[in-house]
C-alpha positions as CSV (number, residue, x, y, z in Angstrom):
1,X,-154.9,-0.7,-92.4
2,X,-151.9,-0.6,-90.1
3,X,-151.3,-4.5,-90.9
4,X,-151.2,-3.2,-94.6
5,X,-148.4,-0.4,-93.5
6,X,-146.5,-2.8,-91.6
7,X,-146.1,-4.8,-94.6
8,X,-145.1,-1.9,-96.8
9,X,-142.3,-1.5,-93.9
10,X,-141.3,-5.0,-93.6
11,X,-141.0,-5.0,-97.3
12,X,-137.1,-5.0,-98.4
13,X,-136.5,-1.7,-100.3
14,X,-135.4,-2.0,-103.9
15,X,-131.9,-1.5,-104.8
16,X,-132.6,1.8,-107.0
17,X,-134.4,3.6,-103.1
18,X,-131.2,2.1,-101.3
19,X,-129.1,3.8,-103.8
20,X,-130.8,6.8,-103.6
21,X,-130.6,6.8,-99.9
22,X,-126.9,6.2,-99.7
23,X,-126.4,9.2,-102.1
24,X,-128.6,11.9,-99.9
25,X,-126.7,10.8,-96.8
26,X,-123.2,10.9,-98.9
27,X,-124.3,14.7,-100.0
28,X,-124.8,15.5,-96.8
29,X,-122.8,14.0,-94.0
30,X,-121.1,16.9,-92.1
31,X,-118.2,14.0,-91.5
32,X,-117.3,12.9,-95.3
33,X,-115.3,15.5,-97.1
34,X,-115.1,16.5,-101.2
35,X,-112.4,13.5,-101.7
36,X,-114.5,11.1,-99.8
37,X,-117.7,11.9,-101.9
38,X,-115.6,11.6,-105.3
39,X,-114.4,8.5,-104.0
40,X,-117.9,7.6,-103.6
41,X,-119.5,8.4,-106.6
42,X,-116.6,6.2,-108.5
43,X,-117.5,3.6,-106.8
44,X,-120.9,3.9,-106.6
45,X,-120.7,3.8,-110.9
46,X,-119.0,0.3,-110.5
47,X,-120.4,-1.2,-106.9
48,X,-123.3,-3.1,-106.6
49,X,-125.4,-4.5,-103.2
50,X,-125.0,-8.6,-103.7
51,X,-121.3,-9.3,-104.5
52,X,-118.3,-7.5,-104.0
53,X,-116.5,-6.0,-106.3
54,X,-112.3,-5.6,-108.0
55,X,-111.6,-1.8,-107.4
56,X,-107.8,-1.1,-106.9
57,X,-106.7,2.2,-105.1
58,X,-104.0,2.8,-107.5
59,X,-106.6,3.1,-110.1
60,X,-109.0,5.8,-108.4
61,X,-106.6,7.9,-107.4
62,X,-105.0,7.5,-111.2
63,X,-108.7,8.6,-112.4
64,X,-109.2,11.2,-109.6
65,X,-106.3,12.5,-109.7
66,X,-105.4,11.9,-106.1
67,X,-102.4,10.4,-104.1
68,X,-103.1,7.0,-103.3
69,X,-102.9,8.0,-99.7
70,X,-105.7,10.5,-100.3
71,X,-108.2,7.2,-101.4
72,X,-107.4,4.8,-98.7
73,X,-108.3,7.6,-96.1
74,X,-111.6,8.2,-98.4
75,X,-112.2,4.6,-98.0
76,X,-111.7,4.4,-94.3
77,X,-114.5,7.2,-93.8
78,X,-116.7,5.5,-95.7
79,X,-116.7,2.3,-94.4
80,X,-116.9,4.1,-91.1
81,X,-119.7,5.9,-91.9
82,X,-121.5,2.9,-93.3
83,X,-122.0,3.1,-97.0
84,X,-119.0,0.4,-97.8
85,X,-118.3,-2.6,-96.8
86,X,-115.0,-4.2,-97.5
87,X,-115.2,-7.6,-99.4
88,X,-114.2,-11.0,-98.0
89,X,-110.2,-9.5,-97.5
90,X,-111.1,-6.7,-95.3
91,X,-109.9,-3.0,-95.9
92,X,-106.9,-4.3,-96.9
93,X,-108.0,-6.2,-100.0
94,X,-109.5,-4.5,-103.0
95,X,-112.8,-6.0,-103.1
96,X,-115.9,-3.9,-102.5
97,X,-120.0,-3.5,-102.0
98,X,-121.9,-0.6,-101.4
99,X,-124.0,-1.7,-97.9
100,X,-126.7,-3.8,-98.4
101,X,-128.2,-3.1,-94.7
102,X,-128.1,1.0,-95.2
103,X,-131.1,2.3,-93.6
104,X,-132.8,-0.8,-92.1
């Protein structure tokens, strides 16, 4: 019986329980703010776990409404609180993935 849990644990979780899991910790970090969380659920619509993805800063804060200054600093927190991860150019590219290692 606890061979059979131990599997179930070992068990990579899908990416529909990682996605979940990214947006209850999103809701509720104390440390990301109501920019950083509409910055997140933007690119959450667009992200996916495997490849990284063209997102240009000029264009969120176009569709948010937001200085462009306002997104980068969004960005930051996020990757700093683990739920980005910046695509092959770093922070300074445009490139993007939601973390495929969240809660492992």
């Amino acid at each position: 019986m606890a061979t059979k849990r131990a599997k179930e644990r070992a068990q990579p979780k899908s990416e529909e329980e990682l996605r979940q899991g990214l947006n209850a910790f999103v809701a509720t970090s104390r440390d990301l703010d109501g920019v950083d969380v509409r910055v997140y659920v933007y690119m959450s619509a667009r992200l996916n776990f495997r490849e990284p993805v063209h997102v240009a800063q000029i264009e969120m804060a176009t569709m948010l409404e937001r200085q462009q200054t306002h997104i980068s600093r969004a960005l930051r927190n996020l990757v700093a609180a683990g739920v980005l991860v910046p695509g092959p150019d770093g922070t300074r590219g445009s490139k993007w993935l939601l973390n495929p290692d969240y809660g492992t």
